[in-house]
C-alpha positions in Angstrom: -42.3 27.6 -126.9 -45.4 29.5 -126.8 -47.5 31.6 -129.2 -49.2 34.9 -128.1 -50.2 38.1 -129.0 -51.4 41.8 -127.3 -55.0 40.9 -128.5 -57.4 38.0 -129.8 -58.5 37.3 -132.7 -55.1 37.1 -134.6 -54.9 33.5 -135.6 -52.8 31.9 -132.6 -55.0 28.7 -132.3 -55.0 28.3 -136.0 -50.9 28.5 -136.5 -50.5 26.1 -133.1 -53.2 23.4 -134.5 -51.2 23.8 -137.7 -47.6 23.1 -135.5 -49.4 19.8 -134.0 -49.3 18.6 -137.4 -45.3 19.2 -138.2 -44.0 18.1 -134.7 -43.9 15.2 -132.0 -44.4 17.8 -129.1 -46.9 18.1 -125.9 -49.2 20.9 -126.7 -51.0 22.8 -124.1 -53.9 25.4 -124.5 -53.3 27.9 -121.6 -56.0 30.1 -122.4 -58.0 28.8 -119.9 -60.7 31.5 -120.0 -61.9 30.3 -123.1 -60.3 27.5 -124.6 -60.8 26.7 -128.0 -57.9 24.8 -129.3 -59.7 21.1 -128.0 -62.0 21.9 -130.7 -59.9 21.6 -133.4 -57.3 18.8 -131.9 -60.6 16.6 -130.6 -59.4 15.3 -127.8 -59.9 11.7 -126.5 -59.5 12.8 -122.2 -57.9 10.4 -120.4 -57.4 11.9 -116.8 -59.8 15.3 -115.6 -57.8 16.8 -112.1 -59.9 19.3 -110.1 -58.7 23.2 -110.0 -58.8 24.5 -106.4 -57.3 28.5 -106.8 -59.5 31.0 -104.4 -60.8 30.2 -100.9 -64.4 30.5 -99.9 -65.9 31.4 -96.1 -67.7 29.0 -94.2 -69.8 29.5 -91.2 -70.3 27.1 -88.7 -74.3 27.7 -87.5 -73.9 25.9 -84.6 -71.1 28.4 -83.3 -72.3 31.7 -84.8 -74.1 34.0 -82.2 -75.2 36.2 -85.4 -73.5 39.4 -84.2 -73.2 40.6 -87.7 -69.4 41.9 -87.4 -68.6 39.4 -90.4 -71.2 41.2 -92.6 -70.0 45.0 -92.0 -66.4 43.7 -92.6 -67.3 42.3 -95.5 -66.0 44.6 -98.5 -67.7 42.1 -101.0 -71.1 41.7 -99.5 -70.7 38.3 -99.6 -72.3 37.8 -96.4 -76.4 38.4 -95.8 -78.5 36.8 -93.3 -75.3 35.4 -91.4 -74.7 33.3 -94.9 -71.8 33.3 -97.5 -72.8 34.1 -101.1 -69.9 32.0 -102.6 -70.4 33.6 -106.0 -69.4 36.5 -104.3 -66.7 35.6 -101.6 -62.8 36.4 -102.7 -61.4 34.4 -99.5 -59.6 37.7 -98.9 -59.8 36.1 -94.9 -61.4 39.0 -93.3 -64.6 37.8 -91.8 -62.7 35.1 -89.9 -60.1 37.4 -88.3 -63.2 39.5 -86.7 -65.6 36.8 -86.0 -65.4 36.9 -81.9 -66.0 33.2 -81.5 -64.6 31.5 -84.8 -67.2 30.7 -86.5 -65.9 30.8 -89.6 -62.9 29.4 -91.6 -62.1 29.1 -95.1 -62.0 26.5 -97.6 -60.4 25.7 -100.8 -63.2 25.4 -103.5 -62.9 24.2 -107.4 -62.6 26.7 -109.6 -61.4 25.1 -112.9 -60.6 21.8 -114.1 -57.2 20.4 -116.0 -58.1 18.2 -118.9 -55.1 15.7 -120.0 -55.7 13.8 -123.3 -54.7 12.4 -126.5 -55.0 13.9 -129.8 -54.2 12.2 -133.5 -51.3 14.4 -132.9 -50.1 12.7 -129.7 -50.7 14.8 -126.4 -52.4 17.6 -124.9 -53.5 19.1 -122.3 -55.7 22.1 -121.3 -57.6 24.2 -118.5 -61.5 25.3 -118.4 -61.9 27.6 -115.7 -65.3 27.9 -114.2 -67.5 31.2 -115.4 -66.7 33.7 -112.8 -63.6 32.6 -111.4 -60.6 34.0 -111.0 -57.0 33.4 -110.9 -56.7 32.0 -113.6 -52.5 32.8 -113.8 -52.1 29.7 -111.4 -54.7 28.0 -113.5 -51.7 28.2 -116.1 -48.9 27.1 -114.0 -50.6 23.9 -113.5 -51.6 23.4 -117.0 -48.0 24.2 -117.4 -46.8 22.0 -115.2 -48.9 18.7 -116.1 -47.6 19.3 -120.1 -43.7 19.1 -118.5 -44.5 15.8 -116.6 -45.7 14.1 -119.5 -43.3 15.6 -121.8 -40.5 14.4 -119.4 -42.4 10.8 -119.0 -42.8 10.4 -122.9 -38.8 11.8 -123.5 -40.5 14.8 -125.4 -38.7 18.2 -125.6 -40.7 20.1 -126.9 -43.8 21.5 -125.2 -45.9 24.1 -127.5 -48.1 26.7 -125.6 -51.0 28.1 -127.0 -51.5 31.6 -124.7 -54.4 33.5 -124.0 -54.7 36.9 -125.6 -53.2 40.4 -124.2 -50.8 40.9 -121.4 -52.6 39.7 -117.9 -51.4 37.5 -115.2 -52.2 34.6 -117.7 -50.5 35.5 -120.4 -47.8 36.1 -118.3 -47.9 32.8 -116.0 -47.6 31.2 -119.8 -45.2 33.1 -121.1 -42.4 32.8 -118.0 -40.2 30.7 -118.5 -40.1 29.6 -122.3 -37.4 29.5 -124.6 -39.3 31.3 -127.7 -42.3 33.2 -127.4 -43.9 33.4 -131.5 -45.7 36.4 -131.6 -48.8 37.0 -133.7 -49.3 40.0 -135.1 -52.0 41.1 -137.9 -52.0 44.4 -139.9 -55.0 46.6 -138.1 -54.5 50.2 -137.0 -53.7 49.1 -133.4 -51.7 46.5 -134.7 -47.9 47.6 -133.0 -49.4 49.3 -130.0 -50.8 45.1 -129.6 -47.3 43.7 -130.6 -45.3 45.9 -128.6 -47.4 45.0 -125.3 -46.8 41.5 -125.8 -43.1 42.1 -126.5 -42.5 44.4 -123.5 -44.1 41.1 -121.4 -41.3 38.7 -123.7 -38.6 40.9 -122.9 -39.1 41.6 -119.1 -39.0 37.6 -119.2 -35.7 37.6 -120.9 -37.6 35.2 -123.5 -36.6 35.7 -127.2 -38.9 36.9 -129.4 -40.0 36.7 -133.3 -43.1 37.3 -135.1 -45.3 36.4 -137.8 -47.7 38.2 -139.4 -51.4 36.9 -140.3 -53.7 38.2 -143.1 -50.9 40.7 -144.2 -53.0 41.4 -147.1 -56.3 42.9 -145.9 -53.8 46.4 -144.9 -50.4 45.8 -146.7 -49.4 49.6 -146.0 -49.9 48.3 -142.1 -47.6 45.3 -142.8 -45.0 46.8 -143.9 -44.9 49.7 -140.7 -45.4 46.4 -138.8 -41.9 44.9 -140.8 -40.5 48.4 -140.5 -41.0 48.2 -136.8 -39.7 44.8 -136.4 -36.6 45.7 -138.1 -36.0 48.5 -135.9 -36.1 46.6 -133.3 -34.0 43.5 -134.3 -37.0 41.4 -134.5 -36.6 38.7 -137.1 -40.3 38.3 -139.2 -40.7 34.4 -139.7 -43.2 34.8 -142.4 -46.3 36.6 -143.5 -50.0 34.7 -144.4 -52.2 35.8 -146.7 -56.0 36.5 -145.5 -57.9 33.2 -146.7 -61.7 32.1 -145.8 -59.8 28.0 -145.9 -58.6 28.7 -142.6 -62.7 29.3 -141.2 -63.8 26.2 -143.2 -61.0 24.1 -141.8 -61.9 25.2 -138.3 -65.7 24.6 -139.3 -64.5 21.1 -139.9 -62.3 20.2 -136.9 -58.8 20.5 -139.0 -56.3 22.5 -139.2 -54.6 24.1 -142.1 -52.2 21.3 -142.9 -54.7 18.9 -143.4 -57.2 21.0 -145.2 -55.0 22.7 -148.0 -52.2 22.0 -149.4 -50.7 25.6 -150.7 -51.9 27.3 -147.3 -50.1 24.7 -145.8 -46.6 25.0 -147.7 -46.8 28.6 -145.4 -47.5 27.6 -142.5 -44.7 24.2 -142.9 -42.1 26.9 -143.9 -43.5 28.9 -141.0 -42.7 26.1 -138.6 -38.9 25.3 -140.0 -38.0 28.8 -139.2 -39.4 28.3 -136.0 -37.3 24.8 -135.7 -34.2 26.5 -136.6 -34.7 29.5 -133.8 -35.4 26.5 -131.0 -32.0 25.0 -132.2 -30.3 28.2 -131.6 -31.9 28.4 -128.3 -30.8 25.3 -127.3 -27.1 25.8 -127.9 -27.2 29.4 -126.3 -28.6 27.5 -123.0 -25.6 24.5 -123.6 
């Protein structure tokens, strides 16, 4: 299962932090721009694996004869003096295929790096990619792919995604695939312009949506176009929380919800049965 929404900010870490508490699952932070939920979970690592996405150009000195076609082919200006600026290359292959006397080939380079590790709510795993980088989507699938070997080496069938914000190749490399997507939704102006981007992405996936919506109190008049919306649509609403400061201090503190209070955490516990009962359903549509 995974848990998204169309924008950041709406609470996603919190509720999945919340989830490691209620259930024996692999969990796996696929927001790999900015990853946050190691922060809460404090991770022991026990295995780091290197991330190699884009290509970078290399030239070989010894063979260049510094004709300069490279450099006017070059649609990044990542070439000057008859050198690569890496930061700048996009291994888009161009300068090799006009270099007379090939010069110059490319090479995979690291770009990110895929944390496994173990949590006092069993295991986890995550992806940092490195500032600047891109393609992050396949970032994802191998975050993705190392939470399903462990889940299947541990007998584990459950794997809980935390995904990152919006509707990009990310969100949608996490998103693929999964049997429930949990969408989180809070009550600002833009609030179902952000759900319904996030939904479009759920349903073009064929992957069954519901939602829940966080700090429902700050704009109750947008909750309830929010519900009305949902209903509409055939949406089911798994719950509403309340807009509480606890959830900052528990965060400030490395917990999550469940551990920090005990009313705030009856919500979010009732919150994850819901969620429970809709996986079981899943399952015996798929058998």
């Amino acid at each position: 299962m995974v848990v998204a929404s169309g924008k950041g900010g709406t609470g996603k870490t919190s509720m999945v932090s919340s989830f490691a508490a209620l259930t024996n699952a692999v969990f796996a932070d696929c927001d790999v721009d900015a990853p946050n939920l190691h922060l809460i979970l404090k991770p022991e690592i026990t295995e780091k694996m290197p991330y190699e996405g884009m290509e970078v150009a290399r030239i070989d000195e010894g063979k260049c004869i510094k004709c300069g076609e490279c450099e006017r082919a070059c649609r990044f200006n990542a070439i000057e003096n008859f050198k690569v600026i890496e930061e700048k290359c996009e291994g888009c292959g161009v300068c090799p295929l006009v270099c007379p006397v090939d010069a110059i080939t490319l090479h995979k380079r690291v770009n990110g790096i895929v944390y496994v590790a173990d949590t006092r709510f069993g295991d986890f795993v995550y992806g940092i990619l490195s500032p600047g980088e891109e393609a992050s989507g396949k970032l994802v699938t191998m975050v993705r792919k190392k939470a399903q070997e462990i889940a299947e080496k541990k007998g584990k069938d459950l794997i809980v995604i935390d995904a990152p914000a919006g509707i990009g190749c990310p969100v949608i490399s996490s998103i693929g695939g999964t049997d429930l997507a949990v969408i989180v939704a809070e009550p600002t102006m833009a609030a179902i312009h952000d759900m319904e981007r996030i939904l479009k992405v759920a349903e073009h996936f064929n992957v069954p949506t519901v939602v829940c919506i966080n700090k429902y109190d700050i704009n109750e008049e947008q909750s309830r176009k929010i519900e009305e919306y949902c209903r509409e649509k055939g949406i089911e609403i798994l719950g509403k929380i309340p807009f509480n400061k606890k959830f900052t201090e528990a965060m400030v503190e490395g917990k999550n919800i469940i551990e920090y209070d005990e009313e705030l955490g009856k919500i979010i516990r009732e919150i994850w049965n819901r969620v429970e009962k809709k996986l079981g359903e899943r399952q015996k549509e798929k058998t």
